[in-house]
N, C-alpha and C positions, 0 to 999 in steps of 0.2 A: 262126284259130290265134293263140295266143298270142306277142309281141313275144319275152317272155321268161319266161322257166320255173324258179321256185323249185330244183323237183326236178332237172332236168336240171342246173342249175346246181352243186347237190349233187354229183351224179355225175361231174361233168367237175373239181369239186376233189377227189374221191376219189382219180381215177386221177392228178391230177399235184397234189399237195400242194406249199405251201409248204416249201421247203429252205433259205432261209435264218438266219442265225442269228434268237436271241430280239431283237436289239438291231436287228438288218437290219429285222424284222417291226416291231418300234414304230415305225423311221423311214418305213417305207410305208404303216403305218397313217395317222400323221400326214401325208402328204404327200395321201390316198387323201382323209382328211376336212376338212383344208381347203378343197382343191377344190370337196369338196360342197357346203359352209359358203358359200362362195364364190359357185358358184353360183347354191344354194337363198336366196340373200340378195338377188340379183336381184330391185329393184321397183320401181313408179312409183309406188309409198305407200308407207307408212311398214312399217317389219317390225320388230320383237321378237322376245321369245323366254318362252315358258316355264320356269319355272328354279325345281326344286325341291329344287336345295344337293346332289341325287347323282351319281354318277360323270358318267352320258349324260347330261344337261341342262346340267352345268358345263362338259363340253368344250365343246360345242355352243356355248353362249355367251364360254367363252375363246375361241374359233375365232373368231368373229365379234366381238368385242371388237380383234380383233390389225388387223383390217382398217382401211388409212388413213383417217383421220378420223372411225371408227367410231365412236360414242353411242349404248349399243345400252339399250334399253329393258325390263326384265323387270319377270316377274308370276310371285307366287306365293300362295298360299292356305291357311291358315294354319287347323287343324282345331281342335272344341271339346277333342278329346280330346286333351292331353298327349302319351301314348303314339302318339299320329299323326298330332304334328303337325311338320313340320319346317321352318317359314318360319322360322326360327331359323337353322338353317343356310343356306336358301337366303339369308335376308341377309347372314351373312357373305362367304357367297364373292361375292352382289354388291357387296358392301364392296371385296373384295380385288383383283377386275376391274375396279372401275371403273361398274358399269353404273347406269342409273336405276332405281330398282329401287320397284317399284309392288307394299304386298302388303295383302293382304284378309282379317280374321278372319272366319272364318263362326260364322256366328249361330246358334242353332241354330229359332229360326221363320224365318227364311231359308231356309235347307235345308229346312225342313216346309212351306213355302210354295211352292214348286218343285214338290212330290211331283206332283202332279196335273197337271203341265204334260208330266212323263215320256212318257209313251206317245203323243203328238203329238209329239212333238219329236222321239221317236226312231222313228214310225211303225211299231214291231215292236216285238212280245213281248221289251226289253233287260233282262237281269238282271245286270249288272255293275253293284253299287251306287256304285262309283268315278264313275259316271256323274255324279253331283251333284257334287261339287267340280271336276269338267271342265268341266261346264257354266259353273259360278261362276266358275271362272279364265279360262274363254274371254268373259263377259262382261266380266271385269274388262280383260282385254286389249285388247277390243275397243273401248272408251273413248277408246284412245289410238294403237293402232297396225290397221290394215288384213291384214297376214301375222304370223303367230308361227309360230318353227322348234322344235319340241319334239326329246326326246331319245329318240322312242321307237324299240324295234328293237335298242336295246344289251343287253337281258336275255336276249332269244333268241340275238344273234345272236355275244355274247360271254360266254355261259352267266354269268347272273347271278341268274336265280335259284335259294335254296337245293337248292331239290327237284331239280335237276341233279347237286349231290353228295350227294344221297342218292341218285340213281338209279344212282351209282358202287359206291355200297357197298352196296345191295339186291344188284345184278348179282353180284358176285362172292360172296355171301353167300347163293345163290340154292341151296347143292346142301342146304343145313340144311332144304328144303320136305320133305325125303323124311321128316323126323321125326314122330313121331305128335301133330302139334300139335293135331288136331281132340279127340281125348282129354284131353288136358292142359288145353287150354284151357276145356271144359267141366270140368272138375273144379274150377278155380282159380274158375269163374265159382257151384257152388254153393258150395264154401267161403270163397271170398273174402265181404268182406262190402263195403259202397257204394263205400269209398275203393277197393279195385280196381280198379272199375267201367270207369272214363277209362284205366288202363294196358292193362285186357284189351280192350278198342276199338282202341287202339293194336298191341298184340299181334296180333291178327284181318286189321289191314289189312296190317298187313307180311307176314302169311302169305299172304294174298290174293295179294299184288306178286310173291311167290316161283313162287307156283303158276300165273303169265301166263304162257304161252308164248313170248313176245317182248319188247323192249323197249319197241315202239311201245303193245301191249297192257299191259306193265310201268306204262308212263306215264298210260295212261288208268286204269289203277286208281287208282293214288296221287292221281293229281288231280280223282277224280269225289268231290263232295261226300258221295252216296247212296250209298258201297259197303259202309256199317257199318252198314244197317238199313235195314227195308221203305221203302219210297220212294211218295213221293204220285204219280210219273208211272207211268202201267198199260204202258205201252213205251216202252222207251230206244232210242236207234241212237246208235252211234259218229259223231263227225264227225271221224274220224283221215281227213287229207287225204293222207297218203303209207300207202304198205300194205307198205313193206319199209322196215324201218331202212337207212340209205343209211351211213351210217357203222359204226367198229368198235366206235368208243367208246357206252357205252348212255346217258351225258350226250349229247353230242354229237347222236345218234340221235333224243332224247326235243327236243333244242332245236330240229332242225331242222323234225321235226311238229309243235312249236309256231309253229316260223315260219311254216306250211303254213297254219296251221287258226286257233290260237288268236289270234296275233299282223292278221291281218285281218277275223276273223270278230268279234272281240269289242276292244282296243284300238284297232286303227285305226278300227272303225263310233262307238265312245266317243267317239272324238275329233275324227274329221269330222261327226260330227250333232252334237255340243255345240257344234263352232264354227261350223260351216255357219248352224245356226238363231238367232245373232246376226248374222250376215254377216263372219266371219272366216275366213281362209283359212290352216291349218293345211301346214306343210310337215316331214318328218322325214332329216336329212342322212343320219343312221346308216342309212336308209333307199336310200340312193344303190346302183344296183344293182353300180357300182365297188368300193364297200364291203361289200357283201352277198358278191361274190364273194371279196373276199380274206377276209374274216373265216372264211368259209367251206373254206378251204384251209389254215387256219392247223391246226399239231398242240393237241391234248389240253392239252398241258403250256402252250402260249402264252396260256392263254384260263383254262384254270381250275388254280390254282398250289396246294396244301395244299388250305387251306379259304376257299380266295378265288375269285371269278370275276372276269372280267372285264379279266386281270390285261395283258394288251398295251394297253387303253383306260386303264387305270390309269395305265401310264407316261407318257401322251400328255399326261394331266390334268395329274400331277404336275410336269410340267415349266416347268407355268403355276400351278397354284393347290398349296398345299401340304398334304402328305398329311393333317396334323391337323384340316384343312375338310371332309372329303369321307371319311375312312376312318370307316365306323361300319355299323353295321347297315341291311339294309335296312328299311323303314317300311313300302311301299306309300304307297296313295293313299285312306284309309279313311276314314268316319266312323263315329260309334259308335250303329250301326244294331241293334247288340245294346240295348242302353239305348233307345234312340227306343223299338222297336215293342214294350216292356213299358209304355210309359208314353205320351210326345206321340202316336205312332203308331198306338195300340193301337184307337181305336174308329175310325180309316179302315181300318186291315187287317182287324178285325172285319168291315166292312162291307162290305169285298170278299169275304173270305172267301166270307159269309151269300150272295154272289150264283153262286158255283161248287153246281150242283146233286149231290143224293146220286148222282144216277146216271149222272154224269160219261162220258163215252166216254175222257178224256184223264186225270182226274186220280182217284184213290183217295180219295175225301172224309172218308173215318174216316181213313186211315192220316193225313191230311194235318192233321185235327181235333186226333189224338193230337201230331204235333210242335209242332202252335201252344200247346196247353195244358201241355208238356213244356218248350217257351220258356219261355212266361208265370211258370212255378213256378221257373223257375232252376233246374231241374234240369241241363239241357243247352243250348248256344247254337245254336238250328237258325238263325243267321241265311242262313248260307250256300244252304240250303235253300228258306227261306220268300221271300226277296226276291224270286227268280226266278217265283214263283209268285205272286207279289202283282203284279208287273209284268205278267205274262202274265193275271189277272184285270183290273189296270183296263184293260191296252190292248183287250181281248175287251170288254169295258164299253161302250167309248169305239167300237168300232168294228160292235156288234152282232152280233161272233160268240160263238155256243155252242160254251161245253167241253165 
């Protein structure tokens, strides 16, 4: 039996929610994550911290910066691509804290260099491309310090990411499904001409989302890559870890299955095999199950304010680093895997490809032939699609199992 249980957890803040005020809730938050910080800071090496300039990795290291005679150490990793790169900010706020702040540009044959280390290092089929800059940032840290505390667990578990408030406004926008959009949308798709194309894709999945019978089912539409077009795997199955929304709110609902499923099955495996396989030991505060409960009890309105998440974590930060460091879009943790596998990548995924046989048990090898050539042309960015698939080909490579 399990010590402790996500979902129960869930259910025992349903029935007795957080009652105090918005300003009660920031001062127990903070009281809840120093503790942690505290703590998870506990070592007989040296500890750091991760620190990529957003909301959860700045508190996390304001936290532990406040501590007497602290000199706290961070790493961040610095991307080729502009658009997602934010070591920029991560150094200012470590400017603004104080901290030693160690950061890394990546190269881009560095990262191609790495490719083929993947599927050992993560022993399993991993397709979260994030996986390569974690890897790089956990070597980098590990240079210098023995534990790093990362910020992860604050997107689930204080609704930060976007597709939270769109799952606000799908929900209530859900009785438009009765329209005769399957009509419509076929008509627009033979008059329209290419530039439709990407709106009426967009069009289709929001009809999809309408027509889930649930929120939990609402959430895996929206976020399955494959829901706008035949798909290279011959069978899907859900990995929804919860099977009844536990909350009223369908944000709420969609973050705490994240918390269930996505938030262990794919971030926390990212980030314990990237640092594990230098010899770095990865700790997450926001993670503290002290924290996981309050956060959990807190109302709708505490957590996701307008068009902002995260907003009781917000005031925690603010009160240490100021809002113009850290208010900004979110990034992710990306490289620009679009660009690679038309060009540096293109004759190793070839090559993997060529090893997936026509008559696959697991994967569709035309349907899947068609996205790689439908990349290649620019037509469409199957990167979302094809990573996982190229991961699942060399680690099958690498280990002598048949698709």
């Amino acid at each position: 039996m399990a010590y402790w249980s996500l979902a129960e957890a869930a259910a025992r803040a349903e029935e007795r929610p957080f009652a105090g005020s918005y300003a009660d809730a920031v001062d127990e938050l903070e009281t809840r994550l120093r503790r942690a910080v505290r703590m998870q800071s506990v070592a007989d090496v040296p500890v750091g911290a991760f620190l990529s300039g957003g909301i959860d990795s700045s508190t996390v290291v304001a936290l532990m910066q406040e501590a007497p005679g602290a000199r706290v150490t961070t790493f961040s990793i610095g991307m080729p691509d502009q658009r997602m790169d934010e070591s920029a900010h991560a150094a200012a706020v470590a400017r603004h804290l104080g901290t030693e702040h160690v950061a890394h540009a990546i190269q881009p044959a560095e990262a191609l260099a790495l490719i083929p280390q993947l599927p050992g290092i993560w022993d399993e089929p991993f397709g979260d491309s994030s996986q390569l800059p974690t890897l790089l940032v956990s070597r980098l840290a590990r240079q210098r310090v023995t534990v790093a505390l990362s910020g992860d667990g604050g997107d689930e578990l204080f609704l930060g990411y976007p597709e939270y408030r769109v799952m606000e406004r799908l929900w209530r926008l859900r009785r438009l499904r009765h329209l005769p959009w399957n009509a419509g949308l076929r008509a627009a798709a033979v008059l329209g001409g290419p530039w439709l194309q990407r709106p009426l894709r967009g069009a289709r999945i929001v009809v999809g989302a309408w027509r889930q019978p649930d929120v939990l089912r609402m959430n895996d539409w929206w976020m399955d890559p494959y829901n706008d077009d035949a798909v290279p795997l011959r069978q899907q199955v859900s990995a929804r870890a919860l099977q009844r929304p536990l909350r009223r709110s369908p944000a709420e609902a969609a973050a705490v299955a994240d918390a269930a499923a996505y938030l262990p099955d794919d971030i926390l495996v990212k980030v314990d095999r990237a640092a594990m396989s230098c010899g770095l030991e990865t700790r997450a505060p926001l993670l503290d199950h002290h924290v996981v409960e309050f956060a959990l009890s807190l109302p709708l309105g505490y957590k996701l304010r307008g068009n902002q998440g995260k907003s009781v974590l917000r005031e925690v930060l603010y009160r240490r680093v100021p809002r113009s460091l850290v208010d900004r879009p979110k990034m992710g943790f990306s490289i620009p895997l679009q660009h690679w596998l038309r060009r540096e990548l293109r004759p190793w995924a070839e090559q993997l490809l060529a090893t997936i046989p026509a008559d696959s048990h697991l994967l569709d090898k035309p349907e899947l032939e068609r996205m790689w050539q439908s990349h290649l042309s620019g037509g469409r960015n199957r990167t979302d699609q094809l990573w996982p698939v190229l991961m699942l080909a060399a680690w099958s490579a690498e280990h002598g199992v048949a698709l």
